[in-house]
N, C-alpha and C positions, 0 to 999 in steps of 0.2 A: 405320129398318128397311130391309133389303136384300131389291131384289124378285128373285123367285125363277124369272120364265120371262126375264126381262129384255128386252132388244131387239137388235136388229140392223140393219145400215145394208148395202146392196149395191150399190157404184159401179161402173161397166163402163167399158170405156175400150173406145170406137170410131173407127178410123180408115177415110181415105175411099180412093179408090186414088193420090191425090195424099200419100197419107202424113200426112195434117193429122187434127187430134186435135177431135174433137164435143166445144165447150165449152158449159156453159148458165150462163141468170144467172138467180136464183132471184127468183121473182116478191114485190114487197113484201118485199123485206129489202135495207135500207139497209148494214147491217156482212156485208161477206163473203161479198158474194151471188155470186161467181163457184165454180162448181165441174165436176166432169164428171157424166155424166149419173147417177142418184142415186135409190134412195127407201129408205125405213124400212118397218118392219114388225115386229109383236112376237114373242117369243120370238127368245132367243139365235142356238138352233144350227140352219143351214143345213140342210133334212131331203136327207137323202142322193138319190145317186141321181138321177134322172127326175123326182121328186118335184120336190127342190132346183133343177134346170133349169128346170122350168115355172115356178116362182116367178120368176126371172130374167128369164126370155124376156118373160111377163105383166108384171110389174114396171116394165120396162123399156117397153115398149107402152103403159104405161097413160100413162108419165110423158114420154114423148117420142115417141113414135106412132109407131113402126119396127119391122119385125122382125126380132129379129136368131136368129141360126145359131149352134151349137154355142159356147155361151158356155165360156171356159175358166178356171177359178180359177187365179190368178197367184200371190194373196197373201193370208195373214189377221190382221190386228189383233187384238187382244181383250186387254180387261179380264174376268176373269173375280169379279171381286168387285162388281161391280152388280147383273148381269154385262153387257156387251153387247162385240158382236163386226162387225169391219167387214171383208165379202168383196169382194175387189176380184178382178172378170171381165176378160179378153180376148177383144174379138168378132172375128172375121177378116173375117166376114160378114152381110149384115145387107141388108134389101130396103123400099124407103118412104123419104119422105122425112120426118125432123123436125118435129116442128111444136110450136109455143110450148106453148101448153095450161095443165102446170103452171111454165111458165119466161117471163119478160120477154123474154129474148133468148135467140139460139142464133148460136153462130157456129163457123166449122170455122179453127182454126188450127194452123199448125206450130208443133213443140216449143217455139225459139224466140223465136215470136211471143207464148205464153201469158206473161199478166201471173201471177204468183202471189202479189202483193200483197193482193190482193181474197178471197182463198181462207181456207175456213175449215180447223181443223184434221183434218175428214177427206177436205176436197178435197186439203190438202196430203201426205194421206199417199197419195194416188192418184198427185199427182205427182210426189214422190219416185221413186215404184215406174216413172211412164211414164221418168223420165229414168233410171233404172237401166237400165232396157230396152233402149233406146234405143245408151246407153254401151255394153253389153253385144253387142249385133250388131255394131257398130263397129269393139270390141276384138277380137273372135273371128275376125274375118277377118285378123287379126296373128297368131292361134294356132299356126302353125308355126314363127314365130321368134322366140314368146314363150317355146315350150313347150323350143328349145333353149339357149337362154338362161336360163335355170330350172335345167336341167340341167347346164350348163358351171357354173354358182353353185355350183351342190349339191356337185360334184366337188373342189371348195377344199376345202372342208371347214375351214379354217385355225383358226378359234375355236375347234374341238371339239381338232384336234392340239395345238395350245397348250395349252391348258387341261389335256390329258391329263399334259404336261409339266410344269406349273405345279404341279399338284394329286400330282404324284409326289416321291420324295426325290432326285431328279435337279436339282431346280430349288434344292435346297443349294447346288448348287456354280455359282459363279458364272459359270463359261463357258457354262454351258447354258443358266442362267436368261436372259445374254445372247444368245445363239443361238434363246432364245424370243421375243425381245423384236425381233431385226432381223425373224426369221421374219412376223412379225405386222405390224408397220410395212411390210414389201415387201409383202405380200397389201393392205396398205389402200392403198398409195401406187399399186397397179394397180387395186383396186377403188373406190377414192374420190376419187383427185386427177393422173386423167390429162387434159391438154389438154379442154375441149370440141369442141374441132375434128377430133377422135379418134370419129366420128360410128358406128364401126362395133366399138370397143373395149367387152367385156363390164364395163361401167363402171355402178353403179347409178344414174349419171343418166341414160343411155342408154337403160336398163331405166323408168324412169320415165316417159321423152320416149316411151319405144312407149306407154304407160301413156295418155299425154297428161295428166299428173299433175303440173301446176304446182306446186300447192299443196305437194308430199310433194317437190319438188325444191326448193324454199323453205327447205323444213323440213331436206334436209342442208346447203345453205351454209348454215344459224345454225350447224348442229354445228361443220364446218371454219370457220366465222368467229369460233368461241366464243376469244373473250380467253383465253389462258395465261399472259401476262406479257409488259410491256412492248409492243412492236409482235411480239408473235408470238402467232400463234395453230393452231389444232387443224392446220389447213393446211400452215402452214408448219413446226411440228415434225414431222410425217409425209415432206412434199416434201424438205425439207435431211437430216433424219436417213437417208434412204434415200439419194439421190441423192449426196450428197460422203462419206457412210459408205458404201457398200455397192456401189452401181450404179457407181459412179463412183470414182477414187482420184485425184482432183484435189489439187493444192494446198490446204489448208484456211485457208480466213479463220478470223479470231479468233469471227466471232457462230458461222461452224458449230461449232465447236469447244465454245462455249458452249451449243450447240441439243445435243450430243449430252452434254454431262455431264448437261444440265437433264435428260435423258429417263432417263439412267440413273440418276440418281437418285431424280426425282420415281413412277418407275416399279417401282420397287425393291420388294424384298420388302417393306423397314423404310420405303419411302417414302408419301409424304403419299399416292399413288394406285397402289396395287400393281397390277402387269398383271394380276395373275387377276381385279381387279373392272373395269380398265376394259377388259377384253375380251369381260367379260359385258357390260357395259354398250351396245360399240358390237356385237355380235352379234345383242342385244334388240332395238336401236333399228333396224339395218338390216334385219333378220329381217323385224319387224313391218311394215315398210315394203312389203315384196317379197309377204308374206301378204297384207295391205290389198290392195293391186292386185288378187292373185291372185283373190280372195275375192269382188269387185265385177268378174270378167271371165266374167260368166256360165257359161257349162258347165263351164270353165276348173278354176273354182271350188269346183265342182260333192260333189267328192269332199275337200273340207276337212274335215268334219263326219264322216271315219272319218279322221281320222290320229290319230297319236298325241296323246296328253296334252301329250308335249313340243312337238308343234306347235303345239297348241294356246293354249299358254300367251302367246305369242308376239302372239296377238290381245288381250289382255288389258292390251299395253303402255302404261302411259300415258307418251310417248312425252317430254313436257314433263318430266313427273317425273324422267328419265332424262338428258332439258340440263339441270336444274336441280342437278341432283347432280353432274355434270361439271363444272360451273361452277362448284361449291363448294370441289372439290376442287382446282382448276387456280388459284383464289382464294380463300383460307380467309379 
């Protein structure tokens, strides 16, 4: 039977003017007893208001003896089928010192001093939220040459003008479909695979590195490292197709030679991976990439939640499913 006032948990996150984060460790609990400072209480929902605040403020007094100042709601968890709901505060300000009471220990650490081994799962969704935060000031201070780098992106536009080609009876006739196919390859040969030491080049690992986003630069070298055939891969049909076809009229060695029928082919209207899906495909994957960031750079962010549906979708990438399908098709 499902209870009907439920409960609620309301954690606050306090820092001191050295920046360090109020940890406690909860008295007599052996599993998971680290958290930030904490209590429960019944019924669900938060009562509005002044009301809501003074719960906070006392709460937080009873369980750690401090007072603290305009507590601010950050975040809210909830289950609503038990139901219970977890309000996470931000104090700026707060007067007294700590004291054990209901906790074993207190200690004041910086971000990267917290262990979050020991954390249960609603201390860990508190620390989620402080390392968001935290990311979040970080990033913001790069916002003016985030925000124009965003917009030089936006101005390509190159997947949508392709596509438009692709998807018309233009792309019949084989000079155009080809004329779509270099188009596309030069946009990626400048967006994906210029030198690293090109530190100032609108390059989406460039856009990543402001990011400070390892993990999502990771995640494009598997794409250009993804096997095509033989010793070639996503990299190197984009670099040679572009560079001894197009940019360049060099002498052609026999592998270029080979690297451009492979494309025109495997590319092909009739071929094993026709340009209109694998332009959806790397459009999706780098899209999502650029939103992901966007999304996790606080204010930045901020207005993702009124763009369009087409933008929107774009979050939704599962991003593996997309090398997984690439990789099928480059390897059937």
């Amino acid at each position: 039977m499902l209870r009907t006032t439920g409960s609620k948990r309301v954690s606050v996150i306090i820092q001191d003017k050295k920046r360090r984060y109020l940890i406690a460790e909860k008295a007599g609990v052996e599993e998971e007893p680290i958290e930030f400072p904490s209590f429960s209480c019944k019924d669900a929902k938060l009562p509005e208001g002044d009301e809501g605040i003074k719960l906070v403020t006392e709460g937080i007094k009873e369980v750690i003896g401090i007072e603290i100042e305009n507590p601010k709601l950050i975040e809210t968890f909830f289950d609503d089928e038990y139901p219970f709901y977890h309000y996470i505060f931000r104090v700026e300000k707060y007067s007294g010192s700590p004291v054990k009471g209901y906790y074993d220990g207190i200690y004041w650490q910086k971000l990267d001093e917290i262990n979050c081994e020991g954390m249960s799962w609603i201390a860990l969704q508190v620390y989620q939220k402080v390392s968001e935060c935290a990311y979040c000031l970080k990033i913001c201070d790069k916002k003016p040459e985030i925000d124009i780098f965003i917009q030089e992106y936006m101005s390509h536009d190159a997947g949508r003008m392709v596509s438009e080609i692709l998807d018309s009876p233009a792309s019949d006739n084989k000079d155009a479909y080809n004329m779509a196919l270099r188009y596309y390859f030069s946009h990626l040969r400048a967006w994906l695979v210029e030198s690293p030491n090109l530190k100032k080049n609108r390059t989406i690992q460039n856009f990543l590195i402001m990011y400070e986003r390892q993990d999502l630069l990771d995640e494009v070298n598997a794409v250009l490292d993804l096997q095509v055939k033989e010793s070639w891969t996503v990299r190197t049909l984009i670099r040679d197709f572009v560079d001894k076809n197009i940019a360049h009229y060099d002498q052609m060695k026999t592998e270029t030679e080979q690297i451009i029928s492979f494309c025109e082919q495997i590319f092909s209207k009739e071929g094993r991976y026709p340009l209109i899906e694998f332009v959806q495909d790397i459009e999706f994957y780098m899209m999502s990439l650029v939103l992901e960031c966007w999304y996790y750079a606080g204010e930045m962010g901020s207005m993702i939640s009124e763009t369009t549906v087409d933008f929107a979708v774009f979050m939704d990438v599962n991003r593996q499913d997309v090398l997984d399908r690439m990789h099928s098709k480059f390897n059937p």
